[in-house]
C-alpha positions in Angstrom: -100.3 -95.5 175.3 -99.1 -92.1 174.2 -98.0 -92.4 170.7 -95.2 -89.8 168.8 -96.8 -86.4 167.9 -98.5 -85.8 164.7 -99.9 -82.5 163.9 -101.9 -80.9 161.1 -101.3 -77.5 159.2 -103.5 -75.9 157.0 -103.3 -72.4 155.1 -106.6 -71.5 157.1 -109.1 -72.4 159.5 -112.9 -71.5 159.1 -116.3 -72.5 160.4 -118.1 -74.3 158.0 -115.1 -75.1 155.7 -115.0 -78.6 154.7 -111.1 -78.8 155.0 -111.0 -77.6 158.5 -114.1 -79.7 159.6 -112.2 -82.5 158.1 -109.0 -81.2 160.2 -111.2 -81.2 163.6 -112.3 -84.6 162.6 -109.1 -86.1 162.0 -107.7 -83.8 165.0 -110.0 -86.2 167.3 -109.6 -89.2 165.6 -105.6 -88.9 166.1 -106.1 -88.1 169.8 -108.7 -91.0 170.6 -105.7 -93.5 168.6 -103.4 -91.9 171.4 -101.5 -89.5 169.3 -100.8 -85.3 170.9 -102.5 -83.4 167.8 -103.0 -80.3 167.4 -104.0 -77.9 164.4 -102.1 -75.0 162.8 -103.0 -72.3 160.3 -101.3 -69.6 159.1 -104.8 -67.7 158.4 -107.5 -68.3 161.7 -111.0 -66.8 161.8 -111.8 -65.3 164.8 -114.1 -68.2 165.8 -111.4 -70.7 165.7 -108.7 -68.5 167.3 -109.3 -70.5 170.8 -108.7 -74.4 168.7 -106.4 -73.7 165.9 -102.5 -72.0 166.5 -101.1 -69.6 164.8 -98.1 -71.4 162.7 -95.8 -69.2 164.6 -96.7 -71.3 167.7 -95.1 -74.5 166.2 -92.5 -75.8 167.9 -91.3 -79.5 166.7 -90.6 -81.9 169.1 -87.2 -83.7 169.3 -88.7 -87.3 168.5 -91.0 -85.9 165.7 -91.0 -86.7 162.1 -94.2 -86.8 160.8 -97.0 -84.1 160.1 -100.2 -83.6 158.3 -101.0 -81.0 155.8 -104.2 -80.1 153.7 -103.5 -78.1 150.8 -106.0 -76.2 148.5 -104.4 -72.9 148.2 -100.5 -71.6 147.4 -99.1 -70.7 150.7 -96.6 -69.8 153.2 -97.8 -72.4 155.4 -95.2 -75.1 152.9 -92.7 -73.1 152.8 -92.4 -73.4 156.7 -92.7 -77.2 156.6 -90.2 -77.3 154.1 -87.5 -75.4 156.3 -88.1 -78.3 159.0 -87.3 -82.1 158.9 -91.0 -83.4 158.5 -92.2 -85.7 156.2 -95.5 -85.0 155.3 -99.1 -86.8 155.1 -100.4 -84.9 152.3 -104.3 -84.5 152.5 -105.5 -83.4 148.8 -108.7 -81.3 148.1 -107.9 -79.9 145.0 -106.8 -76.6 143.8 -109.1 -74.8 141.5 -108.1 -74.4 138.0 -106.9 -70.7 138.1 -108.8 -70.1 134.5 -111.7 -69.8 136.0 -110.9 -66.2 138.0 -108.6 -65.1 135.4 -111.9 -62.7 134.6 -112.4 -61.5 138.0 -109.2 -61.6 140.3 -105.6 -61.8 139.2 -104.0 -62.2 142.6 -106.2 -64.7 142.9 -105.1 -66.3 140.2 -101.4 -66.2 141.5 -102.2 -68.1 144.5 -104.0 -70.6 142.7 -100.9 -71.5 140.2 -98.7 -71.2 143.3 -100.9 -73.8 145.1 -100.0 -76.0 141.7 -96.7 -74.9 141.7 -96.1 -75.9 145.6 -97.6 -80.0 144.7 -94.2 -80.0 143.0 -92.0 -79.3 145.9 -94.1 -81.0 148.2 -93.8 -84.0 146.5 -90.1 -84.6 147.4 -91.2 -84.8 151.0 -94.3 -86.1 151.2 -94.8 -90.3 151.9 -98.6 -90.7 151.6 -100.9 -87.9 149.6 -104.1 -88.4 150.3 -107.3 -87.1 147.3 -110.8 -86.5 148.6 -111.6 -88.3 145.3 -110.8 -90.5 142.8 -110.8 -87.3 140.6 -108.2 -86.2 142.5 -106.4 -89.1 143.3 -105.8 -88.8 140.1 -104.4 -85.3 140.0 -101.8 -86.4 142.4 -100.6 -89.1 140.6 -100.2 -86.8 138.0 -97.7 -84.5 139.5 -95.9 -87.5 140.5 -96.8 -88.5 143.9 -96.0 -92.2 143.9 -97.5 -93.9 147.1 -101.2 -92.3 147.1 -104.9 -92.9 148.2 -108.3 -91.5 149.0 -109.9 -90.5 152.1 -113.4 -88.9 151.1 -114.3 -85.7 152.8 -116.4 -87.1 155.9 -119.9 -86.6 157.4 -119.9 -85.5 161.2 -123.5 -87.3 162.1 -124.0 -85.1 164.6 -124.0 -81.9 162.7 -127.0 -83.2 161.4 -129.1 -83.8 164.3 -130.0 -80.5 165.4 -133.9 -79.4 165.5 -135.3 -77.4 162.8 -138.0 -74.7 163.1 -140.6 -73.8 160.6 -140.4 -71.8 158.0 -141.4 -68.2 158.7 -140.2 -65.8 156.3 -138.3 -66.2 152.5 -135.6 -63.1 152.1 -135.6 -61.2 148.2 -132.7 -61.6 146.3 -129.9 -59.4 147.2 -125.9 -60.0 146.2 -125.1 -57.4 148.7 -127.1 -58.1 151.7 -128.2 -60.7 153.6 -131.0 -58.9 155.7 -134.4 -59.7 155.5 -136.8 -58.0 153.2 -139.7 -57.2 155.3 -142.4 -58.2 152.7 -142.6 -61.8 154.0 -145.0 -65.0 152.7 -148.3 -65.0 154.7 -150.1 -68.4 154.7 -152.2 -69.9 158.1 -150.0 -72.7 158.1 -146.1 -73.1 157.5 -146.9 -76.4 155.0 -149.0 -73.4 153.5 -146.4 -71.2 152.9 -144.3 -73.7 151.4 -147.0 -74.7 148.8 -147.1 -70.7 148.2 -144.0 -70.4 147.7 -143.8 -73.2 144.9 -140.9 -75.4 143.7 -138.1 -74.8 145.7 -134.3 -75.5 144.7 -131.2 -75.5 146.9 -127.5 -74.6 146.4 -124.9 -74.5 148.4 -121.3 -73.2 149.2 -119.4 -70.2 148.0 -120.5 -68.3 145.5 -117.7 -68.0 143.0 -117.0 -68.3 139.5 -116.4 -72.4 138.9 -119.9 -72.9 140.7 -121.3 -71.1 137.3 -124.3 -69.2 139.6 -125.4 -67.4 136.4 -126.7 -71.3 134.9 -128.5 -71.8 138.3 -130.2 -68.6 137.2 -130.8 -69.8 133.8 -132.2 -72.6 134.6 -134.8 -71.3 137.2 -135.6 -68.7 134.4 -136.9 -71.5 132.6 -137.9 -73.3 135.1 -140.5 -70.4 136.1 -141.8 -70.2 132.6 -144.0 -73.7 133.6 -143.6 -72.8 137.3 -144.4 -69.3 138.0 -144.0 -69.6 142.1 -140.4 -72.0 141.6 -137.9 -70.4 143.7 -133.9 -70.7 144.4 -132.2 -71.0 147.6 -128.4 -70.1 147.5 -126.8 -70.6 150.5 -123.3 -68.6 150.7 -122.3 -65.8 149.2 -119.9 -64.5 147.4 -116.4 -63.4 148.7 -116.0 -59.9 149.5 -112.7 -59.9 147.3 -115.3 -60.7 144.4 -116.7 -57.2 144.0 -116.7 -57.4 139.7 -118.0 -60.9 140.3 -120.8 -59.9 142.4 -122.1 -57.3 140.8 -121.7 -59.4 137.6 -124.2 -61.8 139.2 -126.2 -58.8 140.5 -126.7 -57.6 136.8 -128.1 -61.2 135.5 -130.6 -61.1 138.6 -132.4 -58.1 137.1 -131.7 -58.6 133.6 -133.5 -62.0 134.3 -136.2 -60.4 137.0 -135.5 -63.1 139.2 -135.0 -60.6 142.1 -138.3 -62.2 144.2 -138.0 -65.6 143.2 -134.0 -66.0 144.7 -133.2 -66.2 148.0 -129.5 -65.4 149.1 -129.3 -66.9 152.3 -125.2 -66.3 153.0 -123.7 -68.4 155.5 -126.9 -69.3 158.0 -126.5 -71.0 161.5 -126.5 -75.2 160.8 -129.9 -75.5 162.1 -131.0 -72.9 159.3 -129.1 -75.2 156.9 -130.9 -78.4 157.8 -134.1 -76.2 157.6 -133.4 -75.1 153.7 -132.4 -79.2 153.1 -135.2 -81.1 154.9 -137.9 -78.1 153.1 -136.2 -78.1 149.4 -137.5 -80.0 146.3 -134.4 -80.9 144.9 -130.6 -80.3 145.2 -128.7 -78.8 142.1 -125.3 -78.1 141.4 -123.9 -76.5 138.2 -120.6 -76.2 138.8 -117.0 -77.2 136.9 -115.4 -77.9 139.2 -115.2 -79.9 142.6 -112.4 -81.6 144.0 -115.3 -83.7 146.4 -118.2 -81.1 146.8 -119.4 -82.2 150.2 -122.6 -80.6 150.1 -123.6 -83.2 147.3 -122.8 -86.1 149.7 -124.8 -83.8 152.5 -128.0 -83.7 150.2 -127.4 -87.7 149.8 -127.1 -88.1 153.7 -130.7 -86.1 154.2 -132.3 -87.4 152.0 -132.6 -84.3 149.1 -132.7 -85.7 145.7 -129.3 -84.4 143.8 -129.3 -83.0 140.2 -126.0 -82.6 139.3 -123.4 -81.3 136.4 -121.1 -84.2 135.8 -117.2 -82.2 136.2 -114.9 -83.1 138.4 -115.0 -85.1 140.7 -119.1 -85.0 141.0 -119.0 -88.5 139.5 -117.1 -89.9 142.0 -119.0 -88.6 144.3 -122.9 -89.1 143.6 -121.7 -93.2 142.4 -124.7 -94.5 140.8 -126.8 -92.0 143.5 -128.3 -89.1 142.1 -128.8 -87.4 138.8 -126.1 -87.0 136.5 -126.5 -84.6 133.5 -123.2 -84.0 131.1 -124.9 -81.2 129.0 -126.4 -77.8 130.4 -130.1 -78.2 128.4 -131.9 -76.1 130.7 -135.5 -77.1 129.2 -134.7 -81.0 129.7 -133.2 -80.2 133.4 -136.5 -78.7 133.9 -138.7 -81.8 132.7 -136.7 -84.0 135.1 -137.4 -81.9 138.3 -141.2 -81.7 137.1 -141.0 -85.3 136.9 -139.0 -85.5 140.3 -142.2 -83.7 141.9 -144.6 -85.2 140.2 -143.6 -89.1 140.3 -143.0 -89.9 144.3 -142.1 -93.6 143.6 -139.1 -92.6 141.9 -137.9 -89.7 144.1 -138.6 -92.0 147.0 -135.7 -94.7 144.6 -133.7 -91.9 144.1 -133.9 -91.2 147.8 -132.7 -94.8 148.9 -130.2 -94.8 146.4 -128.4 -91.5 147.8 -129.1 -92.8 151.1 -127.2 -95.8 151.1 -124.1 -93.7 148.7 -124.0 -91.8 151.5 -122.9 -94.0 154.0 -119.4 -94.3 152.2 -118.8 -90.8 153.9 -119.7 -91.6 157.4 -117.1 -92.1 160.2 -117.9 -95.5 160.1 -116.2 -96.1 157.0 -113.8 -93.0 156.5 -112.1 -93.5 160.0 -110.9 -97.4 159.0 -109.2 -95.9 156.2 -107.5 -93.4 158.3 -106.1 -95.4 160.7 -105.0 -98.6 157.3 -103.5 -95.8 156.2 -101.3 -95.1 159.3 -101.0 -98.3 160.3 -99.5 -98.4 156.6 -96.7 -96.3 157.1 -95.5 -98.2 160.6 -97.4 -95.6 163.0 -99.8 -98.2 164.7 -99.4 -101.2 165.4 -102.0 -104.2 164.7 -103.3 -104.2 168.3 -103.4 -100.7 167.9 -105.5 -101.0 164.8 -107.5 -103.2 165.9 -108.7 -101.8 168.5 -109.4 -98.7 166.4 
């Protein structure tokens, strides 16, 4: 059975952005249930050009009424829908708080209230918003959005399958660059290089101003005052609109002499991703902000124990999995990931604990909420459902 059209619009489409691998996901998921979906973005890299349309390719269909659309940004994208008759599925990630670029990037800032601004005029039309979190469930309900929910960010199981190969080489710090410095670890073994290479700590995503980079590097300062060889692996890098920013970062680096102990990976291939994951001591996240933070739920999944600033939605996120901490004491943070290393019994709790967190993010679970969710507002039936 072909059911009515139901399409999704975004502001952009990337690889490796959570809101568009959710849009893919969801993309499927509405065709397997029968529905014709496709995706449009007003903004498409030029990897995605052959799956995602340009908004100016929309054209509505007589019998359609309904459409989806993830908002994180101000954009043109809901001025369009609000031109048309559509109702809207609103899918929530949050919209970072624009204080925390008022520093680095005013026109930044001005898309960032006009993302805020826009939750006011999309309320009138929307009849379901959706928050990747409780967090921001709770945003929503706060602009006034009356009939809402949550549908966590999801876990594609098979993005996480893929090989890994050893590790061969460690890049030097650079905010600029991602080539490889050509003074690499030599050891006979790759579990050898590792063990040279000391403690090894992971980050992950963008690297902008709510992340707070500059306490990662804090903290590995002091971590490499008990652990001369402990090392940080950022993967991501910062946008190129971000030049103060960067060089900002840049300047802490050296101030710090943390240039060979940091590791800026930028955005590597997924099988270099897994690679950093499955070799890394433990996971750490210092940022204010998240309105999910999907590589927290990633570390659960693959088993890298998660140290954690409590903001946001990280709470709602890590459950009663990981380690929360709700005070940046750099010297204390470092005791607990000596005491991670050193005490296998525990990590190996911690571990199990994330593990089974984790599985609250799987298709197995987010897709039955999807389709309650549309069988909510009349657009399945319970045969239909069911056999969802």
């Amino acid at each position: 059975m072909t059911l009515p059209s139901l399409h999704q619009f975004m502001p952009s489409a990337a690889p490796g952005d959570a809101l568009s691998d959710q849009a893919f996901l969801l993309r499927r998921w509405l065709r397997e249930l029968g529905f014709t979906s496709d995706l449009f973005a007003e903004y498409i890299a030029p990897e995605l050009q052959a799956k995602v349309y340009p908004l100016s390719a929309y054209r509505r269909a007589r019998a359609e009424t309904l459409a989806v659309y993830h908002h994180g940004l101000g954009s043109r994208v809901v001025d369009f829908l609000l031109t048309t008759p559509l109702r809207l599925i609103l899918i929530y990630q949050n919209v970072t708080p624009p204080e925390f670029y008022r520093r680095w990037h005013a026109t930044f800032v001005r898309d960032l209230d006009w993302g805020l601004k826009q939750l006011h005029a999309l309320r009138e039309r929307t009849v379901l918003a959706l928050g990747a979190s409780a967090y921001t469930e709770a945003e929503l309900r706060a602009y006034g959005f009356e009939v809402t929910g949550i549908l966590p960010v999801t876990l594609d199981e098979s993005q996480y399958t893929v090989e890994t190969r050893s590790l061969s080489s460690l890049p030097h710090a650079s905010l600029h660059t991602n080539s490889v410095s050509p003074n690499t670890v030599s050891a006979a073994t790759p579990e050898a290089q590792l063990s040279a290479l000391g403690p090894r700590l992971l980050s992950l995503g963008r690297l902008v101003p709510n992340k707070r980079i500059e306490d990662l590097f804090k903290l590995l300062y002091c971590y490499r005052q008990v652990e001369p060889e402990a090392r940080l692996w950022l993967v991501g890098r910062v946008p190129h609109w971000l030049p103060a920013y960067r060089a900002w970062l840049d300047e802490i680096l050296t101030s710090l002499k943390l240039r060979d102990a940091v590791e800026l990976g930028g955005y590597v291939s997924q099988t270099a991703l897994l690679q950093r994951f499955r070799q890394a001591d433990v996971y750490l996240s210092m940022s204010e902000h998240e309105g999910f933070g999907k590589p927290l739920a990633e570390s659960m999944y693959l088993g890298l124990p998660v140290l954690a600033y409590a903001a946001a939605a990280v709470p709602d996120t890590l459950g009663r999995a990981g380690i929360l901490f709700r005070a940046k004491h750099f010297e204390a943070l470092v005791e607990v990931i000596q005491i991670l290393r050193a005490d296998p019994a525990w990590r190996q709790r911690l571990i199990a604990r994330q593990r089974q967190r984790a599985q609250a993010f799987l298709p197995g679970a987010v897709r039955p909420l999807w389709v309650n969710y549309l069988r909510g507002l009349g657009l399945l039936s319970g045969a239909e459902a069911a056999r969802a």
